[in-house]
N, C-alpha and C positions, 0 to 999 in steps of 0.2 A: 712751615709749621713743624716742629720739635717733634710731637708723634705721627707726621707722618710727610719723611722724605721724600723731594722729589716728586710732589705734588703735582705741578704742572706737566711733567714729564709726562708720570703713570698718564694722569688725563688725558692727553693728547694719545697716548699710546693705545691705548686703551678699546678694544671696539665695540662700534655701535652695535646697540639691537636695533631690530627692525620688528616694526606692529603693521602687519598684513590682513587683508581682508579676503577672503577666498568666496567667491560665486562659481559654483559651475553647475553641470548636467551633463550627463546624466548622474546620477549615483549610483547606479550599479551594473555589473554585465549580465544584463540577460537576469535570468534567477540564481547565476554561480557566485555573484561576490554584491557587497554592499558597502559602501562609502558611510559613517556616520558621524556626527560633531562635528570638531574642528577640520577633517581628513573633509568632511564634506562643504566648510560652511564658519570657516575660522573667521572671527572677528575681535576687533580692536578690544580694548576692554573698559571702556568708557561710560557702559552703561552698565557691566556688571553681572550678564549676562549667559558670559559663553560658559562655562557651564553647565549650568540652567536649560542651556537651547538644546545643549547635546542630552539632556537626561530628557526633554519631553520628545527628542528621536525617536528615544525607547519605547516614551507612554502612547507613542499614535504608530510604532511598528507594530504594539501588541492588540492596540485597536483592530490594526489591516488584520493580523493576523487574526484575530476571535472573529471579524466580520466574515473572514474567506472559509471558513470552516462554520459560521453559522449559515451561510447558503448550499455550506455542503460539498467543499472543496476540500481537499486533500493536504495535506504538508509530507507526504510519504515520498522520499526518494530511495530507489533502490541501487544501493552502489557496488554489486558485487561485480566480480571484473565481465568482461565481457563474456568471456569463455565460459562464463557461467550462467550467462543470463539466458532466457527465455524467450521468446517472441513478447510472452504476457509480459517478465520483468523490465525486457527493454521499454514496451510501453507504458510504465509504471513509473520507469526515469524520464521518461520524454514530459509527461502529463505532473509528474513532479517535479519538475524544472520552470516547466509553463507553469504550474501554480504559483512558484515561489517569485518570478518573475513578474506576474501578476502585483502580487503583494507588494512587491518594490516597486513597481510602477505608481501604484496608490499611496505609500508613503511617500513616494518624490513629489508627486502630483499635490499632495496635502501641506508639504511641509518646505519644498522650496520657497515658494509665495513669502511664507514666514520668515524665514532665516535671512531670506534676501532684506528683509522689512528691521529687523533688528541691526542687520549691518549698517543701515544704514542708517538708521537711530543712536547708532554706537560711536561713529565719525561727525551725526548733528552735535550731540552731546559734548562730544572731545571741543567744535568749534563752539560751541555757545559757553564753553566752560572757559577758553580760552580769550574768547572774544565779547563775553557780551554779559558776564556777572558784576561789572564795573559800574555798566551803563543805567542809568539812574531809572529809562523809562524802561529797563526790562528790568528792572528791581519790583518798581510801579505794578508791573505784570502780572508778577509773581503775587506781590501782597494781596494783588486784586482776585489771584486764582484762589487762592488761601478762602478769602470771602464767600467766592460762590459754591468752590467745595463742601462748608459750611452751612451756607445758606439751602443750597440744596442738593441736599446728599443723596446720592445712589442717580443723580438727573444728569450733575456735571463731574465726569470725570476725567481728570486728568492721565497725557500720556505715559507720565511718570506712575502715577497710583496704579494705572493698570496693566504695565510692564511690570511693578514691582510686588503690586499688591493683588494679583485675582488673577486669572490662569487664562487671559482673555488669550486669543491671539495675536499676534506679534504686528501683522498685519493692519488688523482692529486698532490697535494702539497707534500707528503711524498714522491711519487715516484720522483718527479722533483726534491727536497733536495736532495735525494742517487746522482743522476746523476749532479746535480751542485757541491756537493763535489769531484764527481770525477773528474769533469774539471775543479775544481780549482785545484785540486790537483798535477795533469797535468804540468797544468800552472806555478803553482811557484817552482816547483819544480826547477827552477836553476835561478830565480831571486829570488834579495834579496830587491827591491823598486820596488813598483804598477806600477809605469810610466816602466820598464824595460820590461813587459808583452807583447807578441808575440799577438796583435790582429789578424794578420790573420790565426793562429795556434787559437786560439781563435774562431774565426771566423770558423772555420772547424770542431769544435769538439760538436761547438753550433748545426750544422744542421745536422752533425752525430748524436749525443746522444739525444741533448735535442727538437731538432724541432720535431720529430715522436711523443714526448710525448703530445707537445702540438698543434699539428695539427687540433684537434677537440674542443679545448676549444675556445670556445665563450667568452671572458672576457668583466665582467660588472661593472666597477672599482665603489666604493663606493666611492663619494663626500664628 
């Protein structure tokens, strides 16, 4: 190509990136340091997410924290050097330490669960994008989820809507995906057009499977 020599070469020369997913534990040492976003919980970018994941860190660190100080817990550490400190000050940094450690334990506790849930929504995502937007009966699928979304709204919701669209947990969404694939699955299994789809079989499978799941979700759709 004329604008740009040596094509082949550069390419081949060229190095790869790499899209890594990172799971671990703990996230923090003690109450001294804290892991958060991607440093704690990096994922592919396939559903759009990592961003997102690392800003609601913040919004359920500040939870821990308003909760630990609404029973009445402390966030006071005293860091003056030793030589300076007190019997009382020292136990001020002990008891402030233990608190702040406290609170990172209750963020790890809240917010692993999740993060590990989107990872791996992130990587389903990359393969169904890869492997299965072609296929005629997960097109089928699709148009059919379209329907019940429709048909009955705030009853059936999809894992997509509520990754992208309501502030559900990350968690929530992966388990409601396994059980909306199973009742689509259900479903078309003997239609071959959206419109052909059994709503009231539909309609049954919705408050068998999937209404227990979301019985307790509060949804806060984002504008």
């Amino acid at each position: 190509m004329p604008l740009i020599p040596d094509l082949a070469e550069n390419f081949v020369a060229s190095p790869l990136g790499h899209m890594d997913t990172i799971k671990c534990a703990p996230w923090n040492v003690e109450g001294r340091a804290l892991l958060l976003g991607d440093a704690a919980h990096a994922i592919v970018p396939f559903f759009g997410q990592g961003a997102n994941c690392g800003f609601e860190d913040l919004t359920i660190l500040e939870d821990c924290i308003d909760e630990h100080v609404s029973r009445g817990g402390s966030l006071y550490i005293d860091h003056r050097t030793k030589q300076d400190q007190s019997d009382e000050s020292r136990r001020r940094l002990k008891e402030g330490s233990s608190n702040w450690h406290q609170i990172f334990d209750e963020l790890t506790r809240r917010r692993k669960v999740n993060c590990d849930a989107i990872a791996d929504m992130a990587v389903e995502n990359f393969i169904e994008m890869r492997d299965r937007v072609a296929d005629p009966q997960f097109l089928l699928m699709k148009a059919v989820e379209k329907i019940l979304e429709k048909e009955f709204p705030g009853q059936y919701r999809s894992r997509y809507s509520l990754v992208t669209f309501s502030n559900a947990p990350y968690k929530l969404a992966l388990d409601v995906g396994v059980v909306c694939e199973e009742i689509l699955n259900r479903l078309c299994k003997s239609v071959t057009k959206p419109e052909e789809v059994d709503l009231k079989l539909a309609e049954k499978l919705i408050q068998e499977k999937l209404a227990p799941l979301l019985q307790d979700f509060e949804p806060l759709a984002i504008h």
